[in-house]
N, C-alpha and C positions, 0 to 999 in steps of 0.2 A: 439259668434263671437269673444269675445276677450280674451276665449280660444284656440280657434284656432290658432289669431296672435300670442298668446304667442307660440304654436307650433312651430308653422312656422318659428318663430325668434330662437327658442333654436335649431331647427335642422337644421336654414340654420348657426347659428354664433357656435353653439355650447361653449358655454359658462357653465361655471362650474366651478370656479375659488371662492371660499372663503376668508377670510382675517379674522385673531383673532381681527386685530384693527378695524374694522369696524363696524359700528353702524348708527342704523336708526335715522333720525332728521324729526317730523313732527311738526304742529304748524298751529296757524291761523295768519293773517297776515291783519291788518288794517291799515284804515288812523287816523288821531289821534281825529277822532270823534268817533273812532270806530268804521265804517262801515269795512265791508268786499269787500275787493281788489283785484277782476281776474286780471290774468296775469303778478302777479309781478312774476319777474326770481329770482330762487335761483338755485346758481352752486357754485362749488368745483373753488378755483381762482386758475389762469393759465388753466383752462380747463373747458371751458364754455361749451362744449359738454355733461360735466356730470353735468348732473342738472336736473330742471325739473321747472313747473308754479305752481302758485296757479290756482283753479279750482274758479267756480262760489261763489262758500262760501268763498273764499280766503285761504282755504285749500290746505295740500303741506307734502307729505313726499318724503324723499328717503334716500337711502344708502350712506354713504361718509365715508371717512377716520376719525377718532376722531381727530385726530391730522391736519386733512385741515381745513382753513382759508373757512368760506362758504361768496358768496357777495350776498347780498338782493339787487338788482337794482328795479326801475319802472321807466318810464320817467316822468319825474315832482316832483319826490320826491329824497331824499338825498339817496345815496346811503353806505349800510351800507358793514362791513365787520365784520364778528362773529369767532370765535374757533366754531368749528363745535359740542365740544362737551359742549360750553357754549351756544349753540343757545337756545334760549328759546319760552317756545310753542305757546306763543302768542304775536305779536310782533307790535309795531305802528311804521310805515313810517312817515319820518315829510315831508312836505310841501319843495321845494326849489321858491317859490315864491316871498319870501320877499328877497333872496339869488342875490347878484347884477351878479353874475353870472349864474342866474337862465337858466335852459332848458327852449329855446324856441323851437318850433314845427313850420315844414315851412306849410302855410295853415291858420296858425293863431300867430296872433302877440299877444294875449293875455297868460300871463304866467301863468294865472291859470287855464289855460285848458291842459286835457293831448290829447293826439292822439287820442282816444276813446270817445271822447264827441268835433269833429271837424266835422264840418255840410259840408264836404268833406272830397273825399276816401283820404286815404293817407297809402300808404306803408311803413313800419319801418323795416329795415333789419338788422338785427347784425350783423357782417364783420367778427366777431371773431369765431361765430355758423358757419356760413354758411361757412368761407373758411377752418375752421376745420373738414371738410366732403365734401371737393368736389375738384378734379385735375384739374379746371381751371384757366390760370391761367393769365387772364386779368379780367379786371373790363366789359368791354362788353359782352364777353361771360359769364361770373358770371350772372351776370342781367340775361340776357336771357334766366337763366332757374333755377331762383328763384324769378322773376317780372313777373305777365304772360302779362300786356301789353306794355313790353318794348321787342324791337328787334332787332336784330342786323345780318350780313349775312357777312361773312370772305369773303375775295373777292381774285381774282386769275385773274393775269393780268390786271390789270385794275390801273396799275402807282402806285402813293400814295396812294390811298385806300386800298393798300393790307395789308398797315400798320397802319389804322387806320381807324374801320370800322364803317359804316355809319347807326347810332343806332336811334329808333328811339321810341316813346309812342304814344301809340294808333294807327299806322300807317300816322302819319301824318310826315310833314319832320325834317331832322336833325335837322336843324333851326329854328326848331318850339318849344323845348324844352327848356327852359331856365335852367343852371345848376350851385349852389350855394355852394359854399365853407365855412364853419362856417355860414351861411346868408347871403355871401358877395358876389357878380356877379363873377364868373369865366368869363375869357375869352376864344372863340372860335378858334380851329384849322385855322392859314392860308390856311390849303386843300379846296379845291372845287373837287365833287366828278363829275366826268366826262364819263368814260370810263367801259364800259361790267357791272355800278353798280346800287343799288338801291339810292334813291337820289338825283337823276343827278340833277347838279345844285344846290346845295347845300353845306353848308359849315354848320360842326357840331361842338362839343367838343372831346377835346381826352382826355375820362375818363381814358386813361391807363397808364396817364404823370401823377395819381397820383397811387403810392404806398399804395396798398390794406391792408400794416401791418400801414399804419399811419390812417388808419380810424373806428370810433368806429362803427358808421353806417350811413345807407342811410336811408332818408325818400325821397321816393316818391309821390308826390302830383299830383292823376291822375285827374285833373280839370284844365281849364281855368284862369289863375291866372295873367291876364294882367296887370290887377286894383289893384294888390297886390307888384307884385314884377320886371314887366320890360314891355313891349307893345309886346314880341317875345315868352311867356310866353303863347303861344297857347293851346298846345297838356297838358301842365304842368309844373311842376318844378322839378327835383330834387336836391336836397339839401344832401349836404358830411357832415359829423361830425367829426372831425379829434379828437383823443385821447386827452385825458387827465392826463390818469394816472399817478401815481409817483411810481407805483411798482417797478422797478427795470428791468430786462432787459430781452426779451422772444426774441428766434430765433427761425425761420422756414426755414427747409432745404427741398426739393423735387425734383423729378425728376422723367420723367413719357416718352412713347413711345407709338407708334399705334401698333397695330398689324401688319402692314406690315413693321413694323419693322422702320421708319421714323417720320420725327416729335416732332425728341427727344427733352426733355424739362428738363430744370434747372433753379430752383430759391433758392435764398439765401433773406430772412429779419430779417432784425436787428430793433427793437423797444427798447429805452430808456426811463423811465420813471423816474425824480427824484424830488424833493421841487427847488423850487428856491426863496430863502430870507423866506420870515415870510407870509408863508399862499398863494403864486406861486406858480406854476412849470412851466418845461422844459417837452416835449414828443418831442422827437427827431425819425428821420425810414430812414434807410437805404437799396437798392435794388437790385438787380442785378437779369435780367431774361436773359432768352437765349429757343429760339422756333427755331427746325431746320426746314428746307423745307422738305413736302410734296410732291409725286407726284403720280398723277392716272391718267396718260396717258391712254387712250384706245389702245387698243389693234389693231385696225385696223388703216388704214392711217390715218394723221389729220395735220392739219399745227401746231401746238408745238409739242415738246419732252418734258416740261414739267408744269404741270398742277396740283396748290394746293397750298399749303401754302407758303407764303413768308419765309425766314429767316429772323428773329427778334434778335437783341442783345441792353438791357439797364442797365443803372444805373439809378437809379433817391433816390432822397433824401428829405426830408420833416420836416419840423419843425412846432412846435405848443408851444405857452409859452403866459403864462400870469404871470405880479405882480402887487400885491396889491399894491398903492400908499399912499393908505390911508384909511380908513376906508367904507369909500363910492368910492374912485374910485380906476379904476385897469387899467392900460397900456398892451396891447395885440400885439401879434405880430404871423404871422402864413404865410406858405410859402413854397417855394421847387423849383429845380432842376433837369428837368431831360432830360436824352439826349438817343437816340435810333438808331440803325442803323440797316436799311431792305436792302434787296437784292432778289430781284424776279427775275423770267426771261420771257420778253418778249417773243410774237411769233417768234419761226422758222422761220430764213431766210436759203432756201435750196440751195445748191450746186451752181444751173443755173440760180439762181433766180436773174433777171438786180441790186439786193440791194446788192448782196456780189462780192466781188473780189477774185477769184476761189485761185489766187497766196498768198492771204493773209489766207482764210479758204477752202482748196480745197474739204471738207466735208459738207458745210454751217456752218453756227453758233447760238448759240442764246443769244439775248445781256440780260445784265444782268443790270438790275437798280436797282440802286442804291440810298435809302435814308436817310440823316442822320436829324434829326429830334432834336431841340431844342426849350426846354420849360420852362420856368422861370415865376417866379410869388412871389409876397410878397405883403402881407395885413398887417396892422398895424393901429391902433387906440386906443385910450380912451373910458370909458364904466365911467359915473359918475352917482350918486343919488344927485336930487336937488331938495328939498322940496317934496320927491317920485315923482317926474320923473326923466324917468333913462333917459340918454340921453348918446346916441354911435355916437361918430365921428371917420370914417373911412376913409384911404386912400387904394385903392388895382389898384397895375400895373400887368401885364400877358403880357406874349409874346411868340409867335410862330413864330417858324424859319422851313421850308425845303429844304434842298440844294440837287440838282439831280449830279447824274454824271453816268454816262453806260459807261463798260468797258466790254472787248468782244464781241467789236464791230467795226467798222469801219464809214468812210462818203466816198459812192462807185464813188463819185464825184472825189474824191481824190487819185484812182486809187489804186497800190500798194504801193502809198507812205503814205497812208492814216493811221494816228494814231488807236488806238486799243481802246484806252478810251478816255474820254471827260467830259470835268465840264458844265452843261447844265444849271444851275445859280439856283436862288432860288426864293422865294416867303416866306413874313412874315407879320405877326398881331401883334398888340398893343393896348394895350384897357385900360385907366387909369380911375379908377371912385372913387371920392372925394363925399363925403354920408355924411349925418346926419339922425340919426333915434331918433326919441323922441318918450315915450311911458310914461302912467300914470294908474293906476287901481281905479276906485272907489268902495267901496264898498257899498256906501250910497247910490246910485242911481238903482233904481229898485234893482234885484237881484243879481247888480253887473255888473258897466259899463268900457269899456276898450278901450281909446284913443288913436292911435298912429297917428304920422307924422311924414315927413320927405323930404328932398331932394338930388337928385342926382346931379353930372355932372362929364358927360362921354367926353373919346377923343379916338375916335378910327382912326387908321393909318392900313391900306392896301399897302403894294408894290410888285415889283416884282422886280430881277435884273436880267440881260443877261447873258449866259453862253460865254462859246469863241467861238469864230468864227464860229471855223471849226465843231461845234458843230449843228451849224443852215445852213450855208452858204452851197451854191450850187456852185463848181467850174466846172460846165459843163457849156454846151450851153443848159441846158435842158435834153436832153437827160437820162440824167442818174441822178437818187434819189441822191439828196444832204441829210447833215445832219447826224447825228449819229442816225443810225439805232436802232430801239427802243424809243427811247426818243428826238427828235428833242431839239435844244436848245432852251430857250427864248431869243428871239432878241431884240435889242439896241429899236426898236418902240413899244415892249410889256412891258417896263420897264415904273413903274410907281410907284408913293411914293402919294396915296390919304388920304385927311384926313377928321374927322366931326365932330363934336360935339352933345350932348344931353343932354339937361337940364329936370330936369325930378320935377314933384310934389308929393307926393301921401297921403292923407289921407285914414286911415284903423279905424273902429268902431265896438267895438261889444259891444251885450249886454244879458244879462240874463232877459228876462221878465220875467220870474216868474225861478221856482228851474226847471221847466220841459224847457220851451222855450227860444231857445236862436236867436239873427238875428246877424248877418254881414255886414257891408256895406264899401266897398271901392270903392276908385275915383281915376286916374293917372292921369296928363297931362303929356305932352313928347312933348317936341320940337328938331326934328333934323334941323341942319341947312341948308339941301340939299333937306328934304323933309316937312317943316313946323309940323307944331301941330296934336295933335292926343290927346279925352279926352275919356278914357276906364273907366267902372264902372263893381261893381258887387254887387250881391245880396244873401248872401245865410242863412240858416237857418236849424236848426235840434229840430227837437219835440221828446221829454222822454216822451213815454206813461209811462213805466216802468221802472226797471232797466234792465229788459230781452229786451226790445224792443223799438228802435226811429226810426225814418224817419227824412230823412237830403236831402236837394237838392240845386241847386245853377243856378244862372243867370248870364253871363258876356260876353263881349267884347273883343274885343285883335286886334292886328294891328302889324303890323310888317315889318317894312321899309327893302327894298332889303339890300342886304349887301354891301359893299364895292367892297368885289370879287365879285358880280354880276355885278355890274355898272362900275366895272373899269380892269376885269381879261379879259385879252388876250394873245392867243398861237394858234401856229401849231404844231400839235400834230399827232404822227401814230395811226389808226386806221385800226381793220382788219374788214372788212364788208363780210360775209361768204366766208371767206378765200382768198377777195383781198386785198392787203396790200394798205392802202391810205391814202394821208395828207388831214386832217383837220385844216379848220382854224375856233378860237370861237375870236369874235370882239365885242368890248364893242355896247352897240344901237345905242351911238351919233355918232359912226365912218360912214364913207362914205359909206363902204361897207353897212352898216345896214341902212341908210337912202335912197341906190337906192334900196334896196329890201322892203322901205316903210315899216321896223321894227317899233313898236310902244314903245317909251319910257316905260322905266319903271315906273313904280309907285307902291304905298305899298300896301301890302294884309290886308283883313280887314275881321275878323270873328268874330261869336257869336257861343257860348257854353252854353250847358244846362245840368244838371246833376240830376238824383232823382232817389237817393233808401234806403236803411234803414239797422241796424247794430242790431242781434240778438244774444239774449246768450237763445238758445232754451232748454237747460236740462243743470245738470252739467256737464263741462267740453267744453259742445261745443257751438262752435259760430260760426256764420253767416253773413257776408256782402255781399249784392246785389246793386251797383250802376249802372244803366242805363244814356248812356252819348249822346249826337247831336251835333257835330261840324260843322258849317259851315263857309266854307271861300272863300272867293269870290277874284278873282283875283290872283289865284294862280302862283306864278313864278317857271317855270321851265325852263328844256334845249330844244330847238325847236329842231327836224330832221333836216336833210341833206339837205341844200342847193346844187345843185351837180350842177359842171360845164357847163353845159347844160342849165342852167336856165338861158331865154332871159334877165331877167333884171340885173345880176350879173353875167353870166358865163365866160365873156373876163375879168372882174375882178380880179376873181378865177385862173384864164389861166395864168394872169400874176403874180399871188404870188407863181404860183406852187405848186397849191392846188388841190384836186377834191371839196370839199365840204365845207359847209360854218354851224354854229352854233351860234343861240343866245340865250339870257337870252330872256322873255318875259314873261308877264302876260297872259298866254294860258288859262286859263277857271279856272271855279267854281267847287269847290268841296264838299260835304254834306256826314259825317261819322255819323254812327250808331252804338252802340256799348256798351256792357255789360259785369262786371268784375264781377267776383262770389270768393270770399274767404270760404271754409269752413273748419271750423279747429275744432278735437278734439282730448282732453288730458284725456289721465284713469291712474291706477296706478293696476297692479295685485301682490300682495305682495310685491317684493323690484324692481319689472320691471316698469319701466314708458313708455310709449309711448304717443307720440305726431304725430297724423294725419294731413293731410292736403287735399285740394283738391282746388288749384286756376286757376282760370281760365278765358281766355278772348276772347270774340265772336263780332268779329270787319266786318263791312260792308262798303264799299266806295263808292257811287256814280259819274259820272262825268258826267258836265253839258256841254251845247255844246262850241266847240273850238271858240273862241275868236279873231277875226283877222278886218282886217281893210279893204277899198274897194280896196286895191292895192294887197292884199292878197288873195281874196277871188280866191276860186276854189284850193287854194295850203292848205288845211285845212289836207290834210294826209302827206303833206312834215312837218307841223308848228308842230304839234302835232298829229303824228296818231296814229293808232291804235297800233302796237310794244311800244309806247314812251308810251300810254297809261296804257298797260300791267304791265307795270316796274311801275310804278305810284302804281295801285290796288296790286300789291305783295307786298309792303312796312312793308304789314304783311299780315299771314296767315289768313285765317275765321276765324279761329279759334285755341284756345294753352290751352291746361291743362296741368298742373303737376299734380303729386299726389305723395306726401309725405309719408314714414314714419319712423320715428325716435324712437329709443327704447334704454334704458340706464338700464344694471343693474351692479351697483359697477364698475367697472373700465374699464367697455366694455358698449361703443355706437356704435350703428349700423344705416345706413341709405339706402333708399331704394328710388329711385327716378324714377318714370317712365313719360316720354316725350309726350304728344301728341300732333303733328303738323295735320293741317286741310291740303289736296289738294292747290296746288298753279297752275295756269297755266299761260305760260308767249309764247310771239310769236318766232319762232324761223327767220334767218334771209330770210329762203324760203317762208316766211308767213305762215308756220303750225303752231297750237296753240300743244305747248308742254303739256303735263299734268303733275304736279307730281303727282303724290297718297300722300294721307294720312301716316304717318308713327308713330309708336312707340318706343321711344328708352327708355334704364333702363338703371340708373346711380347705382353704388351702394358704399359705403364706411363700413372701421370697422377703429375704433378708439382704441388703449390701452392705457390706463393709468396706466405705469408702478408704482408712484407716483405723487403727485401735483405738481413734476416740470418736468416729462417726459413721450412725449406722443408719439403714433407711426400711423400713419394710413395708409393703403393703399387700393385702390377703383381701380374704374373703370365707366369709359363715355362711352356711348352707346356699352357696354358689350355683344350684340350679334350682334353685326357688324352691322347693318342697312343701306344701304345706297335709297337716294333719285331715283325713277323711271329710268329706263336708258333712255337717248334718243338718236336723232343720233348727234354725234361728230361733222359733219361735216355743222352743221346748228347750235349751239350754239353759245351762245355770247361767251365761255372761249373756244371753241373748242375740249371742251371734254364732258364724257358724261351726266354733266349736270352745268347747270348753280348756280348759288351761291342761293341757299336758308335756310332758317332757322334752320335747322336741319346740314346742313354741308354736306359736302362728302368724309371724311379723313375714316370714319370706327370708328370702336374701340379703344380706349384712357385708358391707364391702367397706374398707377401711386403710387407712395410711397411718403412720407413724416415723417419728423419729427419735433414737437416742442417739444425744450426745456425753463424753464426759470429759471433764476440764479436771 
């Protein structure tokens, strides 16, 4: 078998390529007990693609330059840098534990533990590996096909969302993921996802406001982790690791295209790395992307002309610095800027259609929204040693801004006098959290005990402001659709400035009973001041039969208080419902509208989470993780169905806003997920070729328990939540997602082979047929050159034999075309080039 891959690899890259300077470097590689060390990375610097691991012995050769600088990394130990031809053959890693900057690991606050001995799954990604072999080129779609239970779905027509998509772990919602910056709370997108998406009702993060050259990597924490780091901390955590380095300066240039020739893509990053004072530094990233629009119109009639990817243009900018003050403490500061502006285009307004003015567009039109997208953020704090407890005092503020505006458009109220574009006002977040984290190690206590505490306090601020006038306002008698076509504005009674507070507690414990068993125990309190207290716990523990073989598994709680935008977002909004154009109105619960329809206040979601499975290194080179996970959560908040004009208890209400339909937030039922992550990874070495396999994958089940309504409700249980509102709910992820990897480096040529497997989705279309998609396969593939260790060249290709999702009919989808937004996409094939250099 692993003559064949070598086959297969030389006669698909053909590679043949020698060097007089070049020399083999092998060696064992320990801790400074000298035990032997899987998995620590050796690679060529500036080109982490050519490299390779240590194997189950902590053995490791490969090919490299004599003259390249090699880095030994592992997490939790210092990391070294060698002259490749001074590397020597057997080598002790020290410890960064006593290091007051020492690696922490999200999942565990103890810092003598690495990722590999955490009694929870946790995903570690390199940012530097993986986007050096792969043409995507946000952090959403990155994840989604190197995490197998993370998801995410590009959306088409569906407002903001088209520029910020609605990601999610395990299948559970946006909101449900908690996402850490250095360890430090990010703050959530002002969007609330509404329109043709998955999520509805929902408000997430936008992983893509941070610049993918300022981070070293992502740990993902696929567990329940309330009790650990927030009460919203459901589905998991992920946790960013922004750079460090002081190397000196690497740019990445690319630029990539679909096959049907759209889509074009440009990105520019700048990364600075240098000392700052005596034993600091500065890592500075600079960005600029550009995604053009897509379009796969079908072919026969449909109410758009265009249909697929938004247009995307940003910069954004990032900092990370630390200085030493003093021997024991260090002052930190970490942060960024960044701004984005989309441009989608709504549904088709036709020729005769009562929304356009024939003297203004005697063709029809189709309006164009517009969003420009601002994100700002800065962490800053002290890190001291005091009698060995470290203790971090932090401050971190975050703010999100979106301002609407549609142009190519009209308000047909306004006859032929009617403007062309329009400012449709905005909606923004704010989130300041003032933290203390205290932590101590024992070593005298059992086999080694490890305290942390700490406390929060949060301020989060929600608003919205009006656009002008003639952007909402109806200057008819009725008769004729007021408002800017596409995108109604927000009015002067949607405008709101909400605020809250959260005082938080948390103690975290772990311990080593003996050298094989280790326990965990954490406790949160959380008080918001709109929804009172909330005390989450958790339990979790991992047994070393051996060093080939443990079992790990975990117990905990979670809660999670609505948002701000649930309990205070309002708008009328267009909506196309199988190709009739209609205003919707969404109205907070306490509003009038929502109390004659006998809406039930909101209140918070409250779940339990269970985890157990075991982490094996089966022969040399390969290893195994199997975790089995139970989420349930009770009181799940989503977006209810259409209230429609006609309904006895609200439809003369509706009549006189100028509405058809009506939308609220609400606690609609109980949900119970089932579900199992499989990683399997193996590394061989055949004379100077390395290869590195993989196989991960994630097999996700959703139940939903019955709809939830109160005795003014009852009978209306398929308007609250039916079955369509349902569907979108259970797609949140596929059954089922594998990758399957493989990676192969010889001398200054890596290659990468990625093949996609998406499980069947089926979702209702709006005639109430159940659409199916089929199952699909797509192959990613990349080559990498390294001309030398400051110049590297790659170019690939995403789903390389065009694959697109089942077709169905155009004129029953949510997007209008022939299929709806799921996992896999529906652009086709993605082909792309790149360069890094570093100076």
């Amino acid at each position: 078998m692993k003559h064949l891959v070598l086959l297969l690899s030389i006669l698909l890259f053909n590679t043949f390529t020698s060097f007089a300077s070049d020399i083999q470097i092998s060696g064992i590689i320990t801790d400074e007990n000298g035990e032997a060390i899987p998995g620590v990375m050796i690679f060529e610097k500036g080109n982490s693609a050519h490299g390779t691991t240590t194997n189950f012995n902590g053995e490791y050769h490969f090919i490299v330059d004599e003259e390249a600088v090699v880095v030994i990394r592992y997490m939790g130990y210092q990391t070294e840098e060698i002259l490749a031809k001074d590397v020597p053959q057997s080598f002790k890693l020290t410890q960064e534990a006593q290091q007051l900057d020492a690696i922490e690991i999200v999942g565990t606050r103890s810092q003598n533990r690495t990722v590999t001995e955490s009694p929870v799954a946790i995903d570690v990604i390199n940012l530097e590996n993986v986007t050096a072999a792969t043409g995507q080129l946000d952090m959403n779609q990155l994840l989604q096909y190197v995490a197998p239970s993370f998801n995410a779905q590009r959306q088409s027509g569906a407002d903001g969302s088209d520029h910020v998509d609605p990601a999610t772990l395990r299948g559970l919602g946006p909101d449900q993921t908690l996402v850490l910056i250095n360890g430090k709370r990010r703050h959530q997108s002002s969007l609330v996802n509404l329109v043709g998406t998955r999520g509805r009702g929902n408000t997430g993060t936008d992983l893509n406001a941070i610049p993918m050259a300022a981070i070293e990597r992502i740990e993902i924490l696929r567990d329940g982790a309330s009790a650990q780091y927030g009460s919203d901390a459901i589905a998991g955590v992920i946790n960013i690791v922004l750079k460090k380095n002081t190397d000196g300066v690497a740019v990445n240039v690319g630029t990539g295209v679909t096959s049907e020739g759209d889509g074009e893509s440009a990105n520019v990053d700048v990364n600075y790395g240098t000392e700052l004072g005596k034993g600091g530094f500065i890592n500075l990233t600079g960005q600029y992307q550009h995604r053009g629009r897509t379009n796969r119109m079908p072919e026969e009639e449909t109410f758009r002309n265009y249909i697929g990817d938004a247009l995307s243009t940003g910069f954004g900018g990032f900092v990370n610095a630390g200085l030493p003050l003093s021997e024991n403490t260090e002052a930190y500061v970490f942060g960024g800027a960044s701004v984005r502006h989309g441009e989608s285009y709504a549904w088709t307004r036709e020729a005769d259609d009562d929304r356009n003015v024939p003297e203004i567009y005697p063709n029809g039109f189709d309006p164009n929204i517009i969003s420009d997208i601002a994100d700002y953020s800065v962490s800053a704090g002290v890190k001291t040693n005091i009698k060995d407890w470290k203790v971090d005092f932090n401050n971190t503020f975050g703010y999100n801004e979106f301002k609407y505006s549609v142009d190519q458009t009209l308000n047909a109220s306004l006859g032929a006098n009617s403007p062309t574009s329009f400012y449709s006002g905005k909606h923004y977040l704010s989130q300041n959290v003032t933290g203390v984290d205290i932590s101590k190690y024992f070593d005298g206590f059992l086999n080694g005990l490890n305290i942390a505490f700490g406390s929060e306090f949060r301020i989060d601020t929600y608003g919205i402001g009006a656009g002008e006038e003639a952007s909402y306002k109806n200057y008819s008698d009725g008769s004729v659709p007021g408002g800017a076509q596409g995108f109604p504005g927000f009015r002067p009674e949607n405008e709101v400035n909400a605020q809250r507070t959260n005082v938080a507690l948390y103690l975290d414990i772990e311990t080593d009973i003996t050298d094989k068993w280790m326990i965990a125990v954490a406790g949160r309190y959380e008080n918001y001041s709109d929804f009172g207290g909330t005390l989450n716990g958790k339990i979790a523990s991992r047994y070393e039969f051996s060093k080939a073989f443990a079992v790990r598994g975990a117990v905990s709680t979670g809660f999670r208080a609505p948002s701000l935008a649930q309990k205070h977002y309002s708008s009328i909004f267009t909506d196309v419902v199988g190709g009739v154009t209609m205003e919707k109105v969404i109205t907070p619960n306490d509003s009038e509208l929502a109390k004659a329809l006998g809406m039930p206040e909101l209140k918070q979601e409250k779940a339990f989470n269970a985890s157990l499975g075991f982490t094996a290194n089966l022969l040399d080179g390969l290893s195994l993780t199997v975790d089995g996970y139970y989420v349930a959560i009770d009181d799940r908040i989503v977006l209810t169905g259409a209230f429609e004009d006609t309904d006895p208890e609200i439809g003369d209400e509706l009549k006189e806003l100028d509405v058809s339909a009506a939308q609220f937030f609400t606690n609609a039922l109980d949900t119970r997920t089932l579900g199992l992550d499989v990683v399997l990874a193996y590394s061989f070495d055949i004379d100077a070729h390395n290869f590195t396999t993989s196989v991960a994958g994630n097999i996700n089940r959703m139940e939903l328990g019955d709809i939830t309504t109160n005795e003014k409700l009852t009978g209306k249980e398929d308007i609250y939540f039916g079955e369509r509102e349902q569907m979108f709910l259970l797609a949140s992820a596929p059954n089922h997602k594998f990758n399957y990897t493989i990676n192969h480096s010889y001398k200054k040529l890596a290659t990468m082979i990625r093949l996609n497997q998406f499980s069947s989705v089926e979702l209702m279309d709006w005639d109430g047929e159940i659409d199916h998609y089929a199952g699909r396969l797509t192959t990613d593939i990349a080559i990498t050159y390294s001309f030398n260790p400051k110049l590297r060249w790659t170019i690939g290709g995403n789903n390389i034999f065009n694959v697109y999702p089942t077709k169905q009919d155009p004129l029953s989808t949510e997007t209008a075309g022939y299929w709806d937004p799921v996992q896999m996409g529906f652009n086709g094939a993605y082909f792309y080039t790149k360069f890094g250099i570093n100076f």
